[in-house]
PDB file with SEQRES, HELIX, SHEET and CRYST1 records, atoms N, CA, C and O in Angstrom:
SEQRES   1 A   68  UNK UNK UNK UNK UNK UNK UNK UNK UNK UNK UNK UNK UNK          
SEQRES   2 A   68  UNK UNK UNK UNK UNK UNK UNK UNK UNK UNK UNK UNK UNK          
SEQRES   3 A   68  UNK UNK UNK UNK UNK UNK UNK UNK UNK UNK UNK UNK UNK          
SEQRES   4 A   68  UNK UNK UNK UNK UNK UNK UNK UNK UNK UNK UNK UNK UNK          
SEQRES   5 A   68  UNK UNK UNK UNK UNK UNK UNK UNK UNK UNK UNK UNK UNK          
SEQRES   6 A   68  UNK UNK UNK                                                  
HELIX    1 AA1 UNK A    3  UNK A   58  1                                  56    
HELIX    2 AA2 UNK A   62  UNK A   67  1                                   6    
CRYST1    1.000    1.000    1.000  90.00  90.00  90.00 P 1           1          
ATOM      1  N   UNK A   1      34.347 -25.053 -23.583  1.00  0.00           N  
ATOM      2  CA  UNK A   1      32.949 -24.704 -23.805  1.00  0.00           C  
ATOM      3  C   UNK A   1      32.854 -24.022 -25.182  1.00  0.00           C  
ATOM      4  O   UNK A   1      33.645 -23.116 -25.448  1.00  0.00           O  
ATOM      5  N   UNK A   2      31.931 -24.412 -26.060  1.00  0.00           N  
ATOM      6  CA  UNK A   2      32.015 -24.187 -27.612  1.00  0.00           C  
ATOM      7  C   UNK A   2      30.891 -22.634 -27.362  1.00  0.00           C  
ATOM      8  O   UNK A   2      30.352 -22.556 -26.258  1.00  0.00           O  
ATOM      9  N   UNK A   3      30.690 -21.827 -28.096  1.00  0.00           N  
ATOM     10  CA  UNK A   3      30.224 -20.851 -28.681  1.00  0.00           C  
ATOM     11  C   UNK A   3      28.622 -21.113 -28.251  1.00  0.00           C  
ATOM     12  O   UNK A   3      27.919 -20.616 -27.370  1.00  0.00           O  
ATOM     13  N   UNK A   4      28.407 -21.986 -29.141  1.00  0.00           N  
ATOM     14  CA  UNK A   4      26.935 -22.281 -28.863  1.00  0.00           C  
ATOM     15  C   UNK A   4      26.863 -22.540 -27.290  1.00  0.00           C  
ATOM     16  O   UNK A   4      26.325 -21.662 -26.616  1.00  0.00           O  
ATOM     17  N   UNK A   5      27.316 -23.567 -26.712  1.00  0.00           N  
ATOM     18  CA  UNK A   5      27.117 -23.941 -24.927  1.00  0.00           C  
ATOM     19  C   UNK A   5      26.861 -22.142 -24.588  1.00  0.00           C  
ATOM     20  O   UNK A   5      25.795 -21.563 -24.379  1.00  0.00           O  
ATOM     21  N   UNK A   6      27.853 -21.747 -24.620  1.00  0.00           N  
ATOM     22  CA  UNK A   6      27.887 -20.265 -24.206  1.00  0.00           C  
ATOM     23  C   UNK A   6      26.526 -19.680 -24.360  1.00  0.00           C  
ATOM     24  O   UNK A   6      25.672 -19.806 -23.482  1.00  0.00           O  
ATOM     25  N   UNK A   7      26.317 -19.026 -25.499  1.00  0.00           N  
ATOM     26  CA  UNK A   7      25.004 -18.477 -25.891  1.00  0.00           C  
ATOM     27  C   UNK A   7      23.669 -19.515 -25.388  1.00  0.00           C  
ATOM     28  O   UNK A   7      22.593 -18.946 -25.204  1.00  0.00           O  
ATOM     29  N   UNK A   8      23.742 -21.101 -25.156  1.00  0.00           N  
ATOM     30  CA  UNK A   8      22.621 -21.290 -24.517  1.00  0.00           C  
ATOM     31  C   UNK A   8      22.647 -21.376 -23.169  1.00  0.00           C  
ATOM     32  O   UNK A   8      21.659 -21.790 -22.564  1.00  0.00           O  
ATOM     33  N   UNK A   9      23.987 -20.927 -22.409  1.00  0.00           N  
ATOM     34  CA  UNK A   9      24.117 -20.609 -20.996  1.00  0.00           C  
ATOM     35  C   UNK A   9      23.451 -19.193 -20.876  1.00  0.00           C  
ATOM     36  O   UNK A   9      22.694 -18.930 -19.941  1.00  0.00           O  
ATOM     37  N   UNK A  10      23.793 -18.210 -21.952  1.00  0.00           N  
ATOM     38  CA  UNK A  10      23.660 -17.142 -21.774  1.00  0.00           C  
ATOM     39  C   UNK A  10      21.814 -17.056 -21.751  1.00  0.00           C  
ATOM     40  O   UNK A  10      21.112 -16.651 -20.824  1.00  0.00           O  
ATOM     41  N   UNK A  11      21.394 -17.560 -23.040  1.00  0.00           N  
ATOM     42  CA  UNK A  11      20.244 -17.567 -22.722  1.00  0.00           C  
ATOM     43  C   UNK A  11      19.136 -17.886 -21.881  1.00  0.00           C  
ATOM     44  O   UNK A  11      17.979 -17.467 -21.852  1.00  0.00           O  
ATOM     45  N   UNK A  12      19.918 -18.941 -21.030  1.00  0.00           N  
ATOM     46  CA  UNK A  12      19.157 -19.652 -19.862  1.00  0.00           C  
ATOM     47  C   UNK A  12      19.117 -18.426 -18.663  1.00  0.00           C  
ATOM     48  O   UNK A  12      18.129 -18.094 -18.007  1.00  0.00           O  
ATOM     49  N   UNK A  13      20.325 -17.933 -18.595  1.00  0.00           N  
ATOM     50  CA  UNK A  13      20.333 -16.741 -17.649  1.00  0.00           C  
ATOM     51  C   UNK A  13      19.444 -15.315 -17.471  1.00  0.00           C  
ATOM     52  O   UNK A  13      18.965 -14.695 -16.521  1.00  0.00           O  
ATOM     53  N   UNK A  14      19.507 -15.145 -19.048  1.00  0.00           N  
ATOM     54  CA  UNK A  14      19.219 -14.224 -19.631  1.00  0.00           C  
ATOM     55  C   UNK A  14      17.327 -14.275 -19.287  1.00  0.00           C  
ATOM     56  O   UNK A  14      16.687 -13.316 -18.854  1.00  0.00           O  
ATOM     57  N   UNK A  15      16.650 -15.898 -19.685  1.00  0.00           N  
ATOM     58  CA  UNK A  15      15.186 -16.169 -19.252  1.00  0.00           C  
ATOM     59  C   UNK A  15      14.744 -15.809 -17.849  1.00  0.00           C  
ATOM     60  O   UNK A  15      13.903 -14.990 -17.480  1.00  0.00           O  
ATOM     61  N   UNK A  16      15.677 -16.789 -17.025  1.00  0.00           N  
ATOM     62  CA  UNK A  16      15.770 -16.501 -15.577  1.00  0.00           C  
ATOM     63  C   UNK A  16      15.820 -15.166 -15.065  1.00  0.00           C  
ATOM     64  O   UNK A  16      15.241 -14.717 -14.076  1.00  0.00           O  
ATOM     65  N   UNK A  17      16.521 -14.638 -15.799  1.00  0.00           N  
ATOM     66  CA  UNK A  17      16.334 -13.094 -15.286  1.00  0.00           C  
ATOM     67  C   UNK A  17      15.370 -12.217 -15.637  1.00  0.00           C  
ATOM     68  O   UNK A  17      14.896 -11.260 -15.026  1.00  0.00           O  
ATOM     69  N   UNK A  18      15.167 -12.622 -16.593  1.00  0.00           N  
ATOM     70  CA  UNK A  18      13.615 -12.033 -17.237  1.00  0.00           C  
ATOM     71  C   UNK A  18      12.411 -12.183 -16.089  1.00  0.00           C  
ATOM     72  O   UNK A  18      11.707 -11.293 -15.612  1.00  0.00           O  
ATOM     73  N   UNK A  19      12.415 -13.624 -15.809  1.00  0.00           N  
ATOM     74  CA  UNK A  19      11.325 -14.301 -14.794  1.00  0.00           C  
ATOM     75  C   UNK A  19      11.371 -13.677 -13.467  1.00  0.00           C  
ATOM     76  O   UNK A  19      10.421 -13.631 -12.686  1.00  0.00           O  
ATOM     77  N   UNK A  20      12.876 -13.068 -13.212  1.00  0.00           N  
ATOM     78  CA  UNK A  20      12.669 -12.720 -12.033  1.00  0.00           C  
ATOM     79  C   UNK A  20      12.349 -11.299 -12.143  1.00  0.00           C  
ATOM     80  O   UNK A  20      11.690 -10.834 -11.213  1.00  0.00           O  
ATOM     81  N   UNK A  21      12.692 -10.502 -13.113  1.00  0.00           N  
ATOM     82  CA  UNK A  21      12.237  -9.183 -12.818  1.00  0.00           C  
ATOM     83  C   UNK A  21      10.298  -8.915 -13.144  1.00  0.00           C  
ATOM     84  O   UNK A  21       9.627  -7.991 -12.685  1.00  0.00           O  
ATOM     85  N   UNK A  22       9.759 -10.154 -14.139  1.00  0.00           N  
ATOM     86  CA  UNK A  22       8.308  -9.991 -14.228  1.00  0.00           C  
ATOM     87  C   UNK A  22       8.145 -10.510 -12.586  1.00  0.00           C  
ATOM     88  O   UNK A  22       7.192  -9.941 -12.053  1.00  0.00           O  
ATOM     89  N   UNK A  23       8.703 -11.246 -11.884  1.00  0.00           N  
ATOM     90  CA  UNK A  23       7.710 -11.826 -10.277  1.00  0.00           C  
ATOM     91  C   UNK A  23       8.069 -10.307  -9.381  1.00  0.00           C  
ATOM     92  O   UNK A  23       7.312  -9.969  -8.470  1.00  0.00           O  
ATOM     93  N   UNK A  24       9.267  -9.476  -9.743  1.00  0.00           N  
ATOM     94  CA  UNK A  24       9.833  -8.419  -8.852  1.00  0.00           C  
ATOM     95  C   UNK A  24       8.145  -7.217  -9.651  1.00  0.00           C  
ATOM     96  O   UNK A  24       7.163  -6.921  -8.971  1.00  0.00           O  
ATOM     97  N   UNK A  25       8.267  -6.972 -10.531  1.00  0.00           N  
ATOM     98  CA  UNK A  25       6.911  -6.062 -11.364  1.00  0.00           C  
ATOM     99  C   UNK A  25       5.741  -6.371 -10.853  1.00  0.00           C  
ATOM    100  O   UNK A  25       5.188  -5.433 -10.279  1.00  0.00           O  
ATOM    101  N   UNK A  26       5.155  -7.415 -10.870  1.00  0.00           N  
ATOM    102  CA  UNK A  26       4.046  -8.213 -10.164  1.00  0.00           C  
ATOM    103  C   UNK A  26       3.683  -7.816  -8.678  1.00  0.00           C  
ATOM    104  O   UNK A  26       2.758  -7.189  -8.161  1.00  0.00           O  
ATOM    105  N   UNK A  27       5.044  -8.585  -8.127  1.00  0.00           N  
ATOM    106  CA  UNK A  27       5.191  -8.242  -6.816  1.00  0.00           C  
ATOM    107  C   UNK A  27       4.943  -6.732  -6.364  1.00  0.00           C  
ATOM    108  O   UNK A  27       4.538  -6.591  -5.210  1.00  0.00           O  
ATOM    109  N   UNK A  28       5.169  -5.402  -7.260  1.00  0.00           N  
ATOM    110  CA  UNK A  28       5.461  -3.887  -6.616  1.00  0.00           C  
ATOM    111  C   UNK A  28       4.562  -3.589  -6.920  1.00  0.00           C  
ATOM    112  O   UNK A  28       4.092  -2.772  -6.128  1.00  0.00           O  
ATOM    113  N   UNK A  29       3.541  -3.936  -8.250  1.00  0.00           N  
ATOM    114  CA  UNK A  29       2.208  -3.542  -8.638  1.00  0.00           C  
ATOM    115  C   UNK A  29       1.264  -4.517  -7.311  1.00  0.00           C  
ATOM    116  O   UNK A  29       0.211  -3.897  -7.165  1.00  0.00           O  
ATOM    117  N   UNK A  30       1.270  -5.431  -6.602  1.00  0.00           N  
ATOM    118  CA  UNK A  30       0.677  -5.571  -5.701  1.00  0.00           C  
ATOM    119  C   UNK A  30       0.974  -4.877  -4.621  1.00  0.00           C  
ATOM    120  O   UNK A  30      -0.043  -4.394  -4.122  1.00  0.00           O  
ATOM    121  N   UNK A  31       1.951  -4.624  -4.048  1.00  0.00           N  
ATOM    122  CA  UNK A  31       2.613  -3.679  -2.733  1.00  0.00           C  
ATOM    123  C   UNK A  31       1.955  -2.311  -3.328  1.00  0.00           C  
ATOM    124  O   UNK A  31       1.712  -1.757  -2.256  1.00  0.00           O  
ATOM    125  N   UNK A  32       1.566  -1.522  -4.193  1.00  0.00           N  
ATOM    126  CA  UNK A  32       1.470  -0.390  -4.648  1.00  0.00           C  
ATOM    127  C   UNK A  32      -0.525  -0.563  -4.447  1.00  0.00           C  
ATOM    128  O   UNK A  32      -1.235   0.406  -4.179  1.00  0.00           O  
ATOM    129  N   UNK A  33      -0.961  -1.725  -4.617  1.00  0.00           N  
ATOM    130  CA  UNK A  33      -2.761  -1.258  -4.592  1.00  0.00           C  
ATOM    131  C   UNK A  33      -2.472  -1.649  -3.219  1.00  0.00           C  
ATOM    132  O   UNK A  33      -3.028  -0.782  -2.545  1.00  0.00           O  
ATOM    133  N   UNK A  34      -1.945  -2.426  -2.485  1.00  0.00           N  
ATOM    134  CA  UNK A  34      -2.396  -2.497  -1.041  1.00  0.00           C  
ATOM    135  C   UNK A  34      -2.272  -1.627  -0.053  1.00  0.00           C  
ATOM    136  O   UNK A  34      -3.006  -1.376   0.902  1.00  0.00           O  
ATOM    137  N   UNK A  35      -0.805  -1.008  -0.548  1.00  0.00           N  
ATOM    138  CA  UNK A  35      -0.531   0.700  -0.070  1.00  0.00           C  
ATOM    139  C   UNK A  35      -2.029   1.495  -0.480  1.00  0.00           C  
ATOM    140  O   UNK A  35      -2.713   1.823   0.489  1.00  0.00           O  
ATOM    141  N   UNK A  36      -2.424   1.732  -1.485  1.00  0.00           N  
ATOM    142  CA  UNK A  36      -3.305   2.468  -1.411  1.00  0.00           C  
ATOM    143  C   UNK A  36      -4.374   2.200  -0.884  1.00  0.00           C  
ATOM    144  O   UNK A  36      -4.916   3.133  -0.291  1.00  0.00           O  
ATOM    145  N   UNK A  37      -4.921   1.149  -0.892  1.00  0.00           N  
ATOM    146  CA  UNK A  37      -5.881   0.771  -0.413  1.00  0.00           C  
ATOM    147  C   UNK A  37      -5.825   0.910   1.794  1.00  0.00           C  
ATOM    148  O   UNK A  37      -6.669   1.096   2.671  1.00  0.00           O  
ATOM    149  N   UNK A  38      -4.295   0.676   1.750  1.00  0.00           N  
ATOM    150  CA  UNK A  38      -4.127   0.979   3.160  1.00  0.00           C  
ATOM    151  C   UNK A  38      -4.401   2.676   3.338  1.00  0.00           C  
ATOM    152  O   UNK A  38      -4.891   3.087   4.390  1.00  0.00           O  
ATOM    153  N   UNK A  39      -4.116   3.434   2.444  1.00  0.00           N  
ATOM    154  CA  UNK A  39      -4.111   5.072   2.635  1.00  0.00           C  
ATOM    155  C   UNK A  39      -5.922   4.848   2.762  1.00  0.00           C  
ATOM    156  O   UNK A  39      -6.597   5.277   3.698  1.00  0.00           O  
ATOM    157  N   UNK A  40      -6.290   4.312   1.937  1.00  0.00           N  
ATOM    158  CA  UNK A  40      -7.600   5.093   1.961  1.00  0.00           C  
ATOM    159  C   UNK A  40      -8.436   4.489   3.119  1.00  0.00           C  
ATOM    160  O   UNK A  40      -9.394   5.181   3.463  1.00  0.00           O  
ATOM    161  N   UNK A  41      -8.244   3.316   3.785  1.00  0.00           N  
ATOM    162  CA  UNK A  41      -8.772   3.000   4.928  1.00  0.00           C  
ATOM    163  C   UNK A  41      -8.309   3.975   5.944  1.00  0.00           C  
ATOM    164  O   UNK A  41      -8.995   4.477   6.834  1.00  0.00           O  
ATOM    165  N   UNK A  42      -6.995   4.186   5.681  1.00  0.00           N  
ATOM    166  CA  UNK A  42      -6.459   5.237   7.163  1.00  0.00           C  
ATOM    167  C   UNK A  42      -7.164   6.987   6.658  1.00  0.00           C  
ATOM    168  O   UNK A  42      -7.422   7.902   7.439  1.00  0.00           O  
ATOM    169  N   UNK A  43      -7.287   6.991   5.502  1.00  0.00           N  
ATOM    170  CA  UNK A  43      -8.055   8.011   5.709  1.00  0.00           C  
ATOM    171  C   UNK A  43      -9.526   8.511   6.443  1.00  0.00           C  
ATOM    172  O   UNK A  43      -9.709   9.370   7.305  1.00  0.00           O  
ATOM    173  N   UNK A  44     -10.617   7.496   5.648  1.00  0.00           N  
ATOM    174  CA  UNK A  44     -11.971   6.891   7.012  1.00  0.00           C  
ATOM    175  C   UNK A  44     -11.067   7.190   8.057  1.00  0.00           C  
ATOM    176  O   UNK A  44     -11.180   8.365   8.406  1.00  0.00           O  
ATOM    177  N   UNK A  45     -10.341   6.653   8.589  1.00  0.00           N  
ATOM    178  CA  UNK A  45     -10.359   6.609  10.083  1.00  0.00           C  
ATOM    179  C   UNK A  45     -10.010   7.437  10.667  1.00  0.00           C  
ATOM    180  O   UNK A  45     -10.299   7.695  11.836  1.00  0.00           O  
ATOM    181  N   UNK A  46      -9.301   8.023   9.932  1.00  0.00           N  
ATOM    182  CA  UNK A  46      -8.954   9.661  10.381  1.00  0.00           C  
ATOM    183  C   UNK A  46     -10.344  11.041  10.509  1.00  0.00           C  
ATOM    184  O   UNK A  46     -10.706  11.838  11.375  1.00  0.00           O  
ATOM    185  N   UNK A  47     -10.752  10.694   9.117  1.00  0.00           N  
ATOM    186  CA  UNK A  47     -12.400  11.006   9.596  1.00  0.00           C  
ATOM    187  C   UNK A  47     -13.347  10.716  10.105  1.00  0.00           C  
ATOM    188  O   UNK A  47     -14.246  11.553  10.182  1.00  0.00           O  
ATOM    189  N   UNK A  48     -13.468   9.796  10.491  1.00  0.00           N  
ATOM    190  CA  UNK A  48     -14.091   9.196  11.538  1.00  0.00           C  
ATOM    191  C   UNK A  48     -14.033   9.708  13.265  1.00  0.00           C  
ATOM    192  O   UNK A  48     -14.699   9.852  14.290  1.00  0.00           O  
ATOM    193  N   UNK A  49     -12.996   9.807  12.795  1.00  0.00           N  
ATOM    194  CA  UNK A  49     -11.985  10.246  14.272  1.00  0.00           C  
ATOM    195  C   UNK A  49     -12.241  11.694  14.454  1.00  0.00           C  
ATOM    196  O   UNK A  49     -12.622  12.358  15.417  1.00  0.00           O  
ATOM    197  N   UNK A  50     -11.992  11.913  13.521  1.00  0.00           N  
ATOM    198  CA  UNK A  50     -12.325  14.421  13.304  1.00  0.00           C  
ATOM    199  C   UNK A  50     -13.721  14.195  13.465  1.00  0.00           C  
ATOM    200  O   UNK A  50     -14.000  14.881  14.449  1.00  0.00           O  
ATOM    201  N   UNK A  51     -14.746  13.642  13.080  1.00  0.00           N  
ATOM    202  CA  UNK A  51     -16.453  13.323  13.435  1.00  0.00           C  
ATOM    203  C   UNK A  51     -16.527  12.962  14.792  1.00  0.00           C  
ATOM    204  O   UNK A  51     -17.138  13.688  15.577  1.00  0.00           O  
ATOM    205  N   UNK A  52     -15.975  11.920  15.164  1.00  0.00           N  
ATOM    206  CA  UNK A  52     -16.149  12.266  16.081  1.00  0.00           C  
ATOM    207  C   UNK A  52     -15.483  13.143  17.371  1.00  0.00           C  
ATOM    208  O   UNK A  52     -16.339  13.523  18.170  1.00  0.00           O  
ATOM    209  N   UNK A  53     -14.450  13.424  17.614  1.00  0.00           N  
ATOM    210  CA  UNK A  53     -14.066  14.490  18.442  1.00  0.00           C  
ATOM    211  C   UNK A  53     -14.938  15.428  17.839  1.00  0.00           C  
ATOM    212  O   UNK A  53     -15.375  15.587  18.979  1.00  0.00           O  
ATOM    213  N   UNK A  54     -15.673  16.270  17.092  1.00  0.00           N  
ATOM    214  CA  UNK A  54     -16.244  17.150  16.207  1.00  0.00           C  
ATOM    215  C   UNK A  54     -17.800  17.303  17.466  1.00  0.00           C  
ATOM    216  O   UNK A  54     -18.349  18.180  18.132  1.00  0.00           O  
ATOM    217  N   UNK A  55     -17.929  16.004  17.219  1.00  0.00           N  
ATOM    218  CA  UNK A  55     -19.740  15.611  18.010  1.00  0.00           C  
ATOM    219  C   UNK A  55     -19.146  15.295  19.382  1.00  0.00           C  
ATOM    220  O   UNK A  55     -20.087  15.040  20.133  1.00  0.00           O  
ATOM    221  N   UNK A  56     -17.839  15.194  20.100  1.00  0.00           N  
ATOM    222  CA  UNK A  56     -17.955  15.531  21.678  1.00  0.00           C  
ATOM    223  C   UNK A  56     -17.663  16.379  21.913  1.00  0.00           C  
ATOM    224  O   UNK A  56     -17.286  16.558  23.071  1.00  0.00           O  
ATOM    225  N   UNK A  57     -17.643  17.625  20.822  1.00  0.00           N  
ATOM    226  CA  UNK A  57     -17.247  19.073  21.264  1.00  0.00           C  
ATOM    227  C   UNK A  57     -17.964  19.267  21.820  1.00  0.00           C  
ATOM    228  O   UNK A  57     -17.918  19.610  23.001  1.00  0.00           O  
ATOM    229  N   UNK A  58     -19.219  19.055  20.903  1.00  0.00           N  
ATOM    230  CA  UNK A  58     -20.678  20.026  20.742  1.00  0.00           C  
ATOM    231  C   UNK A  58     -20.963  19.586  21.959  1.00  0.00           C  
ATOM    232  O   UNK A  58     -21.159  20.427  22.836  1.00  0.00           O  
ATOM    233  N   UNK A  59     -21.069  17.814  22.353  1.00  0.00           N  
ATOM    234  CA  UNK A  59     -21.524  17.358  23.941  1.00  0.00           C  
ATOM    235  C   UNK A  59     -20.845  17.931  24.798  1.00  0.00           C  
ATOM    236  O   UNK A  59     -21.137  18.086  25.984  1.00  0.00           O  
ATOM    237  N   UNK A  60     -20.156  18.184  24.392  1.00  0.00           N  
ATOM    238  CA  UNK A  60     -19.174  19.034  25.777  1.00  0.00           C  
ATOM    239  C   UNK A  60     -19.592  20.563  26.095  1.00  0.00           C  
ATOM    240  O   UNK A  60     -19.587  20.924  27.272  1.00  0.00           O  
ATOM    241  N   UNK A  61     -19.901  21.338  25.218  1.00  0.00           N  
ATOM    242  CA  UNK A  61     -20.269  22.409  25.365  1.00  0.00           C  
ATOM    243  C   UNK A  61     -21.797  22.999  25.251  1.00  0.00           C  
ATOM    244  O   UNK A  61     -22.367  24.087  25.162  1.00  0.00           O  
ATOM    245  N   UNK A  62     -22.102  21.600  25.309  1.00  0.00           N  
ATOM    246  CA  UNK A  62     -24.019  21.383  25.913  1.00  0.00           C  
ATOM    247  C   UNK A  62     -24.032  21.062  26.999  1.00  0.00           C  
ATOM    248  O   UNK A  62     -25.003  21.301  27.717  1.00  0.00           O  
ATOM    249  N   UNK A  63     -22.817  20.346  27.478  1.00  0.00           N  
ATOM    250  CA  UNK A  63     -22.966  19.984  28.874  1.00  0.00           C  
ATOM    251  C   UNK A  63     -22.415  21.427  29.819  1.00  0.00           C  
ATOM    252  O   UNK A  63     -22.463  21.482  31.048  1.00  0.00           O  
ATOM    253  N   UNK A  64     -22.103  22.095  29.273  1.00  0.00           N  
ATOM    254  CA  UNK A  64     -21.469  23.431  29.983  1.00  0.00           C  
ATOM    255  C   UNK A  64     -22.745  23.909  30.223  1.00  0.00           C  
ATOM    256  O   UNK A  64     -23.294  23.844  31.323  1.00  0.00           O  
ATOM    257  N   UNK A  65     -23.358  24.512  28.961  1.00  0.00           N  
ATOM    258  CA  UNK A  65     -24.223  25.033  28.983  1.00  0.00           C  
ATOM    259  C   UNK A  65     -25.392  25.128  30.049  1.00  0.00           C  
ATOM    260  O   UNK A  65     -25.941  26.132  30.502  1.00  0.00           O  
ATOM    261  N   UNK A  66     -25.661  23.463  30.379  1.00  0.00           N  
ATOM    262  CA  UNK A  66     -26.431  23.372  31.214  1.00  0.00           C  
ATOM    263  C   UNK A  66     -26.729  23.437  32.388  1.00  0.00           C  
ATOM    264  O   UNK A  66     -27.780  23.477  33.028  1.00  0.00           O  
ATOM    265  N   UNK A  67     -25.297  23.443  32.680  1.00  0.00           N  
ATOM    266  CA  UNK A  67     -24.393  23.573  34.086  1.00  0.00           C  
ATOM    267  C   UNK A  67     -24.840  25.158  34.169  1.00  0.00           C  
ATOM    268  O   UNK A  67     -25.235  25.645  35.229  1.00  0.00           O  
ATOM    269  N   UNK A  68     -24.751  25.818  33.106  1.00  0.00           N  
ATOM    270  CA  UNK A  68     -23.964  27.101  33.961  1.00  0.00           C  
ATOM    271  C   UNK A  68     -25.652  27.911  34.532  1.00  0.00           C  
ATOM    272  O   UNK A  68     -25.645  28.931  35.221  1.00  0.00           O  
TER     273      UNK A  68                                                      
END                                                                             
Protein backbone atom coordinates (compact mmCIF):
# COMPACT_ATOMS: atom_id res chain seq x y z
CA UNK A 1 0.00 0.00 0.00
CA UNK A 2 1.77 3.28 -1.32
CA UNK A 3 1.66 6.52 0.91
CA UNK A 4 -0.97 8.11 -0.95
CA UNK A 5 -3.59 4.74 -0.70
CA UNK A 6 -2.83 5.34 3.00
CA UNK A 7 -3.65 9.01 3.42
CA UNK A 8 -6.81 8.44 1.14
CA UNK A 9 -7.76 5.50 3.49
CA UNK A 10 -7.03 7.76 6.17
CA UNK A 11 -9.10 10.35 4.85
CA UNK A 12 -12.08 8.30 4.06
CA UNK A 13 -12.07 7.36 7.78
CA UNK A 14 -11.24 10.41 9.00
CA UNK A 15 -14.88 11.89 6.81
CA UNK A 16 -16.80 9.00 8.18
CA UNK A 17 -15.97 9.90 11.43
CA UNK A 18 -16.62 13.33 11.11
CA UNK A 19 -20.28 12.23 9.79
CA UNK A 20 -20.73 10.26 12.59
CA UNK A 21 -19.95 12.54 15.34
CA UNK A 22 -22.19 15.60 13.40
CA UNK A 23 -25.44 12.64 13.38
CA UNK A 24 -24.14 11.81 17.35
CA UNK A 25 -24.37 16.29 17.92
CA UNK A 26 -27.67 16.41 16.08
CA UNK A 27 -28.91 13.50 17.67
CA UNK A 28 -28.08 15.05 21.67
CA UNK A 29 -29.22 18.56 20.60
CA UNK A 30 -32.58 16.77 19.83
CA UNK A 31 -32.64 14.42 23.08
CA UNK A 32 -31.74 17.77 25.01
CA UNK A 33 -35.14 20.05 23.61
CA UNK A 34 -37.31 16.99 24.09
CA UNK A 35 -35.95 16.53 27.64
CA UNK A 36 -36.91 19.90 28.21
CA UNK A 37 -39.78 20.17 26.73
CA UNK A 38 -40.66 16.83 28.72
CA UNK A 39 -39.61 18.89 32.14
CA UNK A 40 -41.84 21.54 31.33
CA UNK A 41 -44.95 19.47 30.56
CA UNK A 42 -44.21 17.51 33.87
CA UNK A 43 -44.03 20.63 35.47
CA UNK A 44 -48.02 21.79 34.43
CA UNK A 45 -48.77 18.66 35.74
CA UNK A 46 -47.37 18.87 38.81
CA UNK A 47 -49.26 22.13 39.13
CA UNK A 48 -52.07 21.17 38.10
CA UNK A 49 -52.01 18.51 40.53
CA UNK A 50 -50.94 21.12 43.78
CA UNK A 51 -54.35 23.18 42.22
CA UNK A 52 -55.96 20.83 42.46
CA UNK A 53 -55.48 18.92 45.78
CA UNK A 54 -55.27 22.87 46.85
CA UNK A 55 -59.32 23.26 45.71
CA UNK A 56 -60.28 19.72 47.50
CA UNK A 57 -58.88 21.04 50.58
CA UNK A 58 -60.99 23.95 50.67
CA UNK A 59 -64.10 21.28 49.54
CA UNK A 60 -63.18 19.31 52.19
CA UNK A 61 -63.17 21.70 54.84
CA UNK A 62 -66.54 23.28 53.59
CA UNK A 63 -67.84 20.11 53.78
CA UNK A 64 -66.81 19.90 57.55
CA UNK A 65 -68.00 22.97 58.12
CA UNK A 66 -71.36 22.21 57.26
CA UNK A 67 -71.58 19.15 58.99
CA UNK A 68 -70.57 20.45 62.14
Amino acid sequence: MTIDERLDKLTERHEALTQTVELLVAENRQAAEENRQRDRRLREIVEAIASLARVAEIHEQRIERLEE
